[in-house]
N, C-alpha and C positions, 0 to 999 in steps of 0.2 A: 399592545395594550389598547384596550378600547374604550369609546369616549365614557363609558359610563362604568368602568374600572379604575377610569382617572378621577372620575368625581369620587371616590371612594377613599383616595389616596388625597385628595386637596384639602381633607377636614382632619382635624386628630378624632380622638375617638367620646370625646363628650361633645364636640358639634355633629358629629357624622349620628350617634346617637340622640340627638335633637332633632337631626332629621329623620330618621329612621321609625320613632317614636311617637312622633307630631300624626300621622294617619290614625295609626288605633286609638291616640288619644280619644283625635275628633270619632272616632267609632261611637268610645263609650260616652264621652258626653254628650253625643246627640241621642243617644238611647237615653241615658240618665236623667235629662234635662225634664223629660217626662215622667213618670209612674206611671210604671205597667205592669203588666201582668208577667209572669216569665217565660210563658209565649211569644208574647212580642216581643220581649228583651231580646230571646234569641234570633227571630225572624231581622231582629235591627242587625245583631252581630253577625251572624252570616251574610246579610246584604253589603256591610262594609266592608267584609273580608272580601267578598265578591267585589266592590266596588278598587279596593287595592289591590286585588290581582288585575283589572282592568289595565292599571297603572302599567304594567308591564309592554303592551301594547299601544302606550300614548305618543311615539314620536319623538319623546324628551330623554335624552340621555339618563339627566337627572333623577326623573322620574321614576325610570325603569330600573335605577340602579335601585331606587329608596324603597319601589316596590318589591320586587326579587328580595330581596334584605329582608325587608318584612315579611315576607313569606317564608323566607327561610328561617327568622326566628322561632315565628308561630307552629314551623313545623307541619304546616297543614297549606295546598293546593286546591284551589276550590275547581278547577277547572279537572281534577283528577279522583274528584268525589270528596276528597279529605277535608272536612271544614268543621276546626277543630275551635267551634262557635265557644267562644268565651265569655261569658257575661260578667262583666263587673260591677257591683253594688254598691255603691260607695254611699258610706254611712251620712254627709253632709252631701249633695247633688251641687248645689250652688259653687261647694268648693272649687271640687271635681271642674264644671266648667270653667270656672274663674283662671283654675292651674292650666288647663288646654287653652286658654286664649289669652294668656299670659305667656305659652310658649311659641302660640302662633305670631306673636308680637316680634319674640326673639329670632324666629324661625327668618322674619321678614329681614331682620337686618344683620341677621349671619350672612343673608345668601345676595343683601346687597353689596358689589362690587367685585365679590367674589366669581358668580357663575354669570351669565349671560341671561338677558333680558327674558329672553324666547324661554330659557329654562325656570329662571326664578316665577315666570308669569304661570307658564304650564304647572309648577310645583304650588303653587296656590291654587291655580285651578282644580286641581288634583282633589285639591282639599273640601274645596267646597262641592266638589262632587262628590265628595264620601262620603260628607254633613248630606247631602238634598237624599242619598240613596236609601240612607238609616233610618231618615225623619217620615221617608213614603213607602218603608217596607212594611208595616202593617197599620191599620187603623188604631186610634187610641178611642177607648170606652165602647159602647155598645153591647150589647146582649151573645154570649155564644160566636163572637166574629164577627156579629153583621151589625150593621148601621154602625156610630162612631161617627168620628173625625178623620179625617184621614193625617193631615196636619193639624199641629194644632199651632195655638197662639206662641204658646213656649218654645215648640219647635221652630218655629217661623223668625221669632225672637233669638237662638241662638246663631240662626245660619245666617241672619243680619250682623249680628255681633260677630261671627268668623270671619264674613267680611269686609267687617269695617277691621279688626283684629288684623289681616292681612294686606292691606290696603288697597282693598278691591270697590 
């Protein structure tokens, strides 16, 4: 069995699904936390889908299990063409983030004492590299694509809030 088969095995299945869960969270509410257009909605969901297959490839046992998982839910490989960009709209946005960093909270203290430092550290990290990928995948406002913001104040505002939410 391997180290990131065992992390799979050391959660039941509503913390392993807190983990599992917690990335695409952060997907959508870094996309949500703004209003945009449905272009960039999706350009944010592919970016983070791309940002969680990353995860596959980070070094962390943990990581790579929660990535692969993830990937295997969505059903789609970005690295294989298949990026089966999901956009979700959530009718309150404020909520929507409130519920992702309300589980990022949880996330943190499932995984304290449980996994090892090096991995709990990298599995946040993770995280806020999904938030920074979604929030700089396309500009917000401007005319036809051009000019904008690249980030904005809101976006900037959640991926501080993810971090302090993880206790980074």
């Amino acid at each position: 069995m391997t180290e990131a088969t065992s992390y799979r095995t050391s959660f039941n299945d509503t913390d392993w699904s807190l983990l599992v869960g917690l990335p695409q969270s952060v997907v959508w509410a870094a996309s949500a936390v703004e209003p945009d257009s449905a272009h960039r909605s999706m350009l944010e969901s592919e970016a983070g889908l791309r940002a969680i297959a990353e995860g596959r490839e980070s070094g962390s046992p943990l990581v790579e299990a929660v990535a692969a998982e993830v990937l295997n839910r969505v059903a789609g490989d970005p690295d294989l063409g298949e990026e089966p960009a999901v956009v979700v709209t959530p009718p309150d946005p404020q909520v929507f983030v409130d519920d992702c960093l309300t589980h990022a909270r949880q996330v943190v203290a499932l995984l304290a004492g449980r996994v090892d430092e090096g991995d709990a550290g990298a599995y946040r990290h993770w995280l806020v590299a999904i938030a920074n990928e979604v929030v700089e995948a396309a500009p917000s406002g401007g005319v036809l694509g051009f000019g904008g913001q690249q980030v904005t104040v809101a976006e900037q505002d959640f991926v501080h809030r993810l971090n302090i939410a993880l206790g980074d």
